[in-house]
DRENMI-465417 format. One line per field, with one value per atom (N, C-alpha, C): x, y, z; residue in one letter; atom name. Coordinates in steps of 0.02 Angstrom, whole numbers, m for minus. Example, Ala and Ser with C-alpha at 12.3 -4.5 7.8 and 13.67 -1.06 7.14 Angstrom:
// residues 2
east <- c(660	615	660	642	684	645) $
north <- c(m284	m225	m165	m112	m53	2) $
up <- c(390	390	390	354	357	394) $
aa <- c(A	A	A	S	S	S) $
at <- c(N	CA	C	N	CA	C) $
***
This chain:
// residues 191
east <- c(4754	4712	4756	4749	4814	4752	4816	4783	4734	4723	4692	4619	4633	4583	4496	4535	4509	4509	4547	4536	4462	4434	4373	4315	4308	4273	4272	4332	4346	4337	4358	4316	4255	4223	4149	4132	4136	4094	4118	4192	4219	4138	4143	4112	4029	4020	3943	3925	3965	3974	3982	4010	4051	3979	3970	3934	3842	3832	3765	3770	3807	3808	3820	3860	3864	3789	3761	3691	3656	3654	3588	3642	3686	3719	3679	3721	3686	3602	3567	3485	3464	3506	3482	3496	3558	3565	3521	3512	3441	3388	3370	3295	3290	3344	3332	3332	3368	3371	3308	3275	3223	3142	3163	3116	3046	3100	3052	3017	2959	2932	2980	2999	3047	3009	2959	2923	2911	2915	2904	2953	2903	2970	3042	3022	3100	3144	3110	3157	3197	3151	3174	3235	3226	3268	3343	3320	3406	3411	3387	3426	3429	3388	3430	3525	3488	3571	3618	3614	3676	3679	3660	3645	3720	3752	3821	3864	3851	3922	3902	3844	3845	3826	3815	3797	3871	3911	3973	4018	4003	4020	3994	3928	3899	3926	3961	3976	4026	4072	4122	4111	4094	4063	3982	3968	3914	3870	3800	3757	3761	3762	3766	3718	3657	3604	3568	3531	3494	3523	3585	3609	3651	3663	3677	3737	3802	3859	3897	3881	3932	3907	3825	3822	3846	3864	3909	3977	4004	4089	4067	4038	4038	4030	4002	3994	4038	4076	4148	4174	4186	4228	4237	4173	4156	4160	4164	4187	4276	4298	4380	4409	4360	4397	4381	4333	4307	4353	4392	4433	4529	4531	4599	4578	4520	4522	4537	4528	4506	4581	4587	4669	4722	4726	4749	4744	4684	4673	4692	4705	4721	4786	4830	4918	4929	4914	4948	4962	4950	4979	4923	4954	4920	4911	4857	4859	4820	4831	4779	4739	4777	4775	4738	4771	4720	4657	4632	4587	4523	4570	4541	4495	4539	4528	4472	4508	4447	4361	4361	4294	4252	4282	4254	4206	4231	4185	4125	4161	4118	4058	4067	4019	3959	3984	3953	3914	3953	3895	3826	3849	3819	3752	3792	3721	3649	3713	3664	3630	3668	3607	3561	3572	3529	3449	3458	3407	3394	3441	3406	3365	3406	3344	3299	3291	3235	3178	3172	3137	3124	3173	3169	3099	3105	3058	3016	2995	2927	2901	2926	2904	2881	2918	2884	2820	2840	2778	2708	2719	2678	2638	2650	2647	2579	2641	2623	2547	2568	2491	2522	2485	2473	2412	2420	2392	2388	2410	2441	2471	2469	2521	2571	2633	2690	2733	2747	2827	2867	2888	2947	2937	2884	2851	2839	2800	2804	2854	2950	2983	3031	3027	3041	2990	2947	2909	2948	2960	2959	3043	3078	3156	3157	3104	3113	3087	3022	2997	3048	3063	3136	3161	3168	3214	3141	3103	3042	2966	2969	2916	2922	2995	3020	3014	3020	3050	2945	2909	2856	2804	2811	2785	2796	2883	2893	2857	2872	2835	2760	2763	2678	2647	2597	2523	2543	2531	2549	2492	2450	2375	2397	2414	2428	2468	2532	2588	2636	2671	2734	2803	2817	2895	2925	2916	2976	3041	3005	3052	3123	3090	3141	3166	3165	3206	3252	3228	3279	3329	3316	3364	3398	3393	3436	3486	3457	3502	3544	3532	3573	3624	3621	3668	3718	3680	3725	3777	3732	3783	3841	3822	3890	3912	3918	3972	4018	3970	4026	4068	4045	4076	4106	4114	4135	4228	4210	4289	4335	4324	4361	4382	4347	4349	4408	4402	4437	4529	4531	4593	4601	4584	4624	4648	4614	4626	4693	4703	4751	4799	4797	4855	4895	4863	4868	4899	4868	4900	4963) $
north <- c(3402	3459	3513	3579	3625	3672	3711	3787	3807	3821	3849	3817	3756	3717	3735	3773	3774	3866	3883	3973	3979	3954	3977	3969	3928	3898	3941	3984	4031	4098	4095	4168	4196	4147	4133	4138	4099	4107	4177	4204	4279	4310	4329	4364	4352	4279	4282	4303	4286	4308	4394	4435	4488	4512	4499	4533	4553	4476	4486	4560	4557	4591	4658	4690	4737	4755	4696	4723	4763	4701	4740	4805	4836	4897	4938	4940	4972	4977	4921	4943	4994	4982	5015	5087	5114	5173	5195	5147	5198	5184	5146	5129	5194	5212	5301	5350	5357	5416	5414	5359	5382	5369	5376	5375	5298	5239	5190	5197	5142	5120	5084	5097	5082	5029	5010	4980	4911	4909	4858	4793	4738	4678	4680	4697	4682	4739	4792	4859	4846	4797	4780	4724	4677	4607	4660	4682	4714	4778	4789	4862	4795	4746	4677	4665	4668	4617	4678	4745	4797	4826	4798	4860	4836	4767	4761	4773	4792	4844	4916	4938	5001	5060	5017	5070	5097	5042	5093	5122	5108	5176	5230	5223	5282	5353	5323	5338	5369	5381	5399	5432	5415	5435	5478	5539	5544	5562	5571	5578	5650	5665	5731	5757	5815	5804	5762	5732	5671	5600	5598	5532	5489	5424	5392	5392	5431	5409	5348	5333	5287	5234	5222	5161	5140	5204	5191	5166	5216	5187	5090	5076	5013	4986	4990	4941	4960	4995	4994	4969	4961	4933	4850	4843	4773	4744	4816	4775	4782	4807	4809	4763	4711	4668	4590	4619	4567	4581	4612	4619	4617	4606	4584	4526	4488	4412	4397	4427	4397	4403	4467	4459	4406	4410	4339	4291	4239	4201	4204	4263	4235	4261	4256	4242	4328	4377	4423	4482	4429	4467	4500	4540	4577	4652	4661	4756	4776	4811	4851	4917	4955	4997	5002	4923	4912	4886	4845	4817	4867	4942	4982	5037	5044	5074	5006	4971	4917	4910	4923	4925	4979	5044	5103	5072	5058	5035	4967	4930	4875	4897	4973	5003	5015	5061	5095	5050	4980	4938	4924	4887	4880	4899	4980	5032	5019	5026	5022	4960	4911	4841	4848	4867	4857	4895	4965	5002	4934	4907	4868	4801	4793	4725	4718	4782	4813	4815	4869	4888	4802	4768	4727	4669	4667	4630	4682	4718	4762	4743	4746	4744	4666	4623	4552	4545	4586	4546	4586	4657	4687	4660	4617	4570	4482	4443	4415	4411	4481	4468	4553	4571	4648	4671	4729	4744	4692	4670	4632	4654	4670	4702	4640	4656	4608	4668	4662	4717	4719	4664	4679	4709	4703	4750	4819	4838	4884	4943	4890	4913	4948	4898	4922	4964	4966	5037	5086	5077	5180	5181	5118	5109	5155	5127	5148	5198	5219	5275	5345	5372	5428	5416	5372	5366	5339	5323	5294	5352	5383	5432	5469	5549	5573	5565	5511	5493	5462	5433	5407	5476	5539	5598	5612	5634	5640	5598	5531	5498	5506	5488	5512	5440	5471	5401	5370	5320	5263	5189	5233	5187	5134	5147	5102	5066	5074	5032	5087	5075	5106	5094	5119	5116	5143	5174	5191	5159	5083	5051	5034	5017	5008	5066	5138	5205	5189	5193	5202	5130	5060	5024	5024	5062	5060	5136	5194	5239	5214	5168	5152	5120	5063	5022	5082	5113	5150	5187	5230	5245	5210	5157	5103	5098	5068	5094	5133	5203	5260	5268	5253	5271	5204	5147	5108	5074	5073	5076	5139	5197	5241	5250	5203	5222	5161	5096	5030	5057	5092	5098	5155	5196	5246	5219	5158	5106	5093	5047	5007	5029	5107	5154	5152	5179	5185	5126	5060	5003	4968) $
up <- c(636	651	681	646	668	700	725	746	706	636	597	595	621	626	691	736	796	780	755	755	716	691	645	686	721	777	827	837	919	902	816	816	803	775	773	836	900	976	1006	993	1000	972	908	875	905	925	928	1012	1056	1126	1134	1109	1101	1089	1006	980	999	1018	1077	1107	1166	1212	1185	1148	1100	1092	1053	1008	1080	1128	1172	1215	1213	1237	1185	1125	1073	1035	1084	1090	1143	1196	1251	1239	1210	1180	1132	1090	1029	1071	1093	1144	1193	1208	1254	1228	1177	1119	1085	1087	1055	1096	1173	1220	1223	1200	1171	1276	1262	1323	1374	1440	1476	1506	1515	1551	1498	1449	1395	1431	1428	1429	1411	1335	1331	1328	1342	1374	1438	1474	1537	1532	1499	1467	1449	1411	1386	1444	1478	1544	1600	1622	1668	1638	1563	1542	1531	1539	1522	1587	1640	1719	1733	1742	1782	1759	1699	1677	1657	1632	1621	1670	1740	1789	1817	1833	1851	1797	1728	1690	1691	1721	1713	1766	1809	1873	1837	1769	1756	1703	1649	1596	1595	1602	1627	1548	1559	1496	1452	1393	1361	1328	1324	1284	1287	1329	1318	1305	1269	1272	1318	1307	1340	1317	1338	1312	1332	1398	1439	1382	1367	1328	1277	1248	1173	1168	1246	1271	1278	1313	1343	1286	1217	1169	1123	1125	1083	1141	1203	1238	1225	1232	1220	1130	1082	1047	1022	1068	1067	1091	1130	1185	1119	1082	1038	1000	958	903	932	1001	1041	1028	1040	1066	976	950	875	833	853	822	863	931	967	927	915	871	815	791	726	716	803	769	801	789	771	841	891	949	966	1052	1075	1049	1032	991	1016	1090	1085	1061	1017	981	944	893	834	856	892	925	949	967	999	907	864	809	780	767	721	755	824	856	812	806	763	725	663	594	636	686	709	728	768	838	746	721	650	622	600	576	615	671	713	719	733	740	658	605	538	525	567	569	576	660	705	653	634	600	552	502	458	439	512	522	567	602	642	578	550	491	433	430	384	423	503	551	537	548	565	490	425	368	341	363	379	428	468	523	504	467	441	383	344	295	335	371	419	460	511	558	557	526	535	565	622	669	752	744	781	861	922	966	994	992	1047	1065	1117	1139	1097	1086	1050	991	940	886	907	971	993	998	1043	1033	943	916	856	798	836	792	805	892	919	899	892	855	777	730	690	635	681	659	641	704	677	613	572	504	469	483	425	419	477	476	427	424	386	325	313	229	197	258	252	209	258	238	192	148	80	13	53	m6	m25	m101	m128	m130	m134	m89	m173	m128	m186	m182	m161	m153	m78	m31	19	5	m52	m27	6	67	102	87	31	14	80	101	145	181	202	215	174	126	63	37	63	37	80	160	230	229	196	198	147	60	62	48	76	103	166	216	257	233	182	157	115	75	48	98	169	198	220	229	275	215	143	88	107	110	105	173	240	270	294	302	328	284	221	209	200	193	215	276	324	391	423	404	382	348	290	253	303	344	366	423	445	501	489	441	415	407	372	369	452	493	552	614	579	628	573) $
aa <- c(X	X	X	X	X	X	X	X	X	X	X	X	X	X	X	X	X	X	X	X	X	X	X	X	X	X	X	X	X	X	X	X	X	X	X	X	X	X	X	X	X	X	X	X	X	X	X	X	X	X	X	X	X	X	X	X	X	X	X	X	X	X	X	X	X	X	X	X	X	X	X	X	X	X	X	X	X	X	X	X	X	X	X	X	X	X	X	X	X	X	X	X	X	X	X	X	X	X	X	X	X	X	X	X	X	X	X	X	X	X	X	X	X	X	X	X	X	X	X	X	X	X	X	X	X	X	X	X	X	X	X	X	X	X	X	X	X	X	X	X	X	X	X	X	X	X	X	X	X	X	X	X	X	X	X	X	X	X	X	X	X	X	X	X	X	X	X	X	X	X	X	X	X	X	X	X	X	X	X	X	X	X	X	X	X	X	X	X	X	X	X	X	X	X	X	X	X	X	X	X	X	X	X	X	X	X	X	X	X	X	X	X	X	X	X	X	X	X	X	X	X	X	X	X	X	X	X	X	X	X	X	X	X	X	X	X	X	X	X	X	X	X	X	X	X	X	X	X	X	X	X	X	X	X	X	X	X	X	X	X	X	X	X	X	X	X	X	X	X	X	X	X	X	X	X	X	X	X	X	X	X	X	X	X	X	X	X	X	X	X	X	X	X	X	X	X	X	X	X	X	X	X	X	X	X	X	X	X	X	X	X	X	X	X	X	X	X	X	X	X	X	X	X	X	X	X	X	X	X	X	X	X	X	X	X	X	X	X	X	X	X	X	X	X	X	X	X	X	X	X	X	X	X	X	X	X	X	X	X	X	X	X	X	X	X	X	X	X	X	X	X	X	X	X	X	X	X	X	X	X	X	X	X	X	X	X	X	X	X	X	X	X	X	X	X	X	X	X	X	X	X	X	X	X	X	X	X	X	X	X	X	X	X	X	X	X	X	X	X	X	X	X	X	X	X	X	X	X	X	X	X	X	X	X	X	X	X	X	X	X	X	X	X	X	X	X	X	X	X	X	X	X	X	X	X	X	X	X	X	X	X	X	X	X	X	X	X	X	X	X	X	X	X	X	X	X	X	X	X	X	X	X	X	X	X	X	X	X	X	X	X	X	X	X	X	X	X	X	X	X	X	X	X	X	X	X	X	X	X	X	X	X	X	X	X	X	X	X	X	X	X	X	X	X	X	X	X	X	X	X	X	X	X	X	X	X	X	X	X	X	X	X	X	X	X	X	X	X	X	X	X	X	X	X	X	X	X	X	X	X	X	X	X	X	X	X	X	X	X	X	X	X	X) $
at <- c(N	CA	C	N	CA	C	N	CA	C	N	CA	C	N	CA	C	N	CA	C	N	CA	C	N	CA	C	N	CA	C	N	CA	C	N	CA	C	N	CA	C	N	CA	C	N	CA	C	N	CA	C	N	CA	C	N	CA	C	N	CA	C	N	CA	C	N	CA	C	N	CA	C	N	CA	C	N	CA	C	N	CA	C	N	CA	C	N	CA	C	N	CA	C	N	CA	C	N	CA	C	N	CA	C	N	CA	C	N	CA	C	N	CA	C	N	CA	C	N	CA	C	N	CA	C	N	CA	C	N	CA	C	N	CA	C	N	CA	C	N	CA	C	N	CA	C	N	CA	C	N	CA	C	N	CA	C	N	CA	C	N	CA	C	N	CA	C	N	CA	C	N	CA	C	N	CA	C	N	CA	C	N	CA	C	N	CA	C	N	CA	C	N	CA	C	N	CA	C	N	CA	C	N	CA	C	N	CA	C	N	CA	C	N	CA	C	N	CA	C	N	CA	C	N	CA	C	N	CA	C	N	CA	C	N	CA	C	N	CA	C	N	CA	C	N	CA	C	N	CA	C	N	CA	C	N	CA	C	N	CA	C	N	CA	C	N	CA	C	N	CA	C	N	CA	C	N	CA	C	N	CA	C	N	CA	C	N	CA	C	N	CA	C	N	CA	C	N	CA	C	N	CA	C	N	CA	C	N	CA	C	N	CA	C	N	CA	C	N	CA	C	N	CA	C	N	CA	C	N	CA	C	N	CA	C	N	CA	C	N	CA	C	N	CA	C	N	CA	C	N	CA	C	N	CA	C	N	CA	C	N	CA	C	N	CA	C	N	CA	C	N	CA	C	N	CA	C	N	CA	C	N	CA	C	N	CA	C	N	CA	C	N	CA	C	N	CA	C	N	CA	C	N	CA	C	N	CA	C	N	CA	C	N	CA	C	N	CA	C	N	CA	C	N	CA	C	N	CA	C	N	CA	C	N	CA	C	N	CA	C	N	CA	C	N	CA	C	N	CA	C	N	CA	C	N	CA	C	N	CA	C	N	CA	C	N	CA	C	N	CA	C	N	CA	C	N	CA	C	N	CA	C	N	CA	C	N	CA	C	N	CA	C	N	CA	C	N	CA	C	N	CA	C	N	CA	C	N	CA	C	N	CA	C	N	CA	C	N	CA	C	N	CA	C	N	CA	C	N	CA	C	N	CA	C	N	CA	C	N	CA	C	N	CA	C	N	CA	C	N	CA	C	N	CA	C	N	CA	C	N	CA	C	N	CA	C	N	CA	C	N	CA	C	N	CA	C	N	CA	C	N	CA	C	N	CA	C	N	CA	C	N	CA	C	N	CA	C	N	CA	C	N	CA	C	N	CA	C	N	CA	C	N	CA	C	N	CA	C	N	CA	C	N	CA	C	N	CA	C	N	CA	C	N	CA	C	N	CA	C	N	CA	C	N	CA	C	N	CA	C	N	CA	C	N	CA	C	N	CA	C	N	CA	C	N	CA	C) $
***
């Protein structure tokens, strides 16, 4: 049993440890940008689990326009520390440079998940037990209305079915296409 043996295993709990904490940074940022309910359970669940690190960024990093910048620093932070641990593992030294560049496209996906499997749950559970209230449904309405309202209005009545979901996921996918490996090879150029 070699090294290689145990690296697949360490970057998997990297990635799944890392990346948690990432996700709920990067909820708490769209959850304010888009004024979800602060008072909701699990508004509260993810601002408990991001307060011990994102309050004394905030102290440094302050807010611009309405947003939460420090939150965005802290989840590329957190995912730079995820892509050091990951290159470690897999041999190629300490980089923090690259570590620091490769978070970019990570923070980007991230974000375009998060929209797509927000929307992909609301469209199941809509199916499911529709009309229904839970918080956490709650929360991902007021998540994903901004990108599903818009596009909801354009579309023509189609006797009560709502394409919309399926325009906004896959204009999102398409976007991460376009922007995520140009963003990757200019990486690569660079490290």
């Amino acid at each position: 049993m070699g090294e290689g043996y145990l690296a697949t295993p360490a970057v998997f709990l990297v990635q799944v440890i890392f990346g948690l904490y990432a996700t709920l940074v990067v909820l708490r940022f769209l959850l304010q940008l888009t004024r979800a309910d602060f008072y909701n359970p699990v508004s509260q669940l993810i601002v408990k689990a991001t307060k011990p690190l994102l309050n004394p960024l905030r102290r440094i990093i302050p807010g611009t326009g309405g947003m939460d910048i420090a939150s965005l620093v802290l989840a590329w932070l957190v995912l730079t520390i995820e892509q050091l641990l990951i290159l470690g593992i897999a041999g190629a030294g300490f980089q923090p440079v690259a570590a620091m560049l490769l978070a970019i496209p990570e923070l980007i996906t991230l974000i375009i998940n998060i929209f797509i499997f927000a929307i992909l749950i609301q469209v199941v559970i809509s199916w499911i037990s529709p009309g229904t209230y839970n918080p956490a449904l709650s929360l991902i309405s007021t998540l994903t209305e901004p990108l599903l309202g818009p596009v909801r209005r354009r579309m023509p009545d189609l006797g009560g079915f709502d394409l919309s979901p399926m325009v906004v996921i896959v204009g999102l996918v398409v976007l991460q296409m376009l922007l995520i490996p140009p963003i990757k090879g200019l990486i690569s150029h660079l490290v």
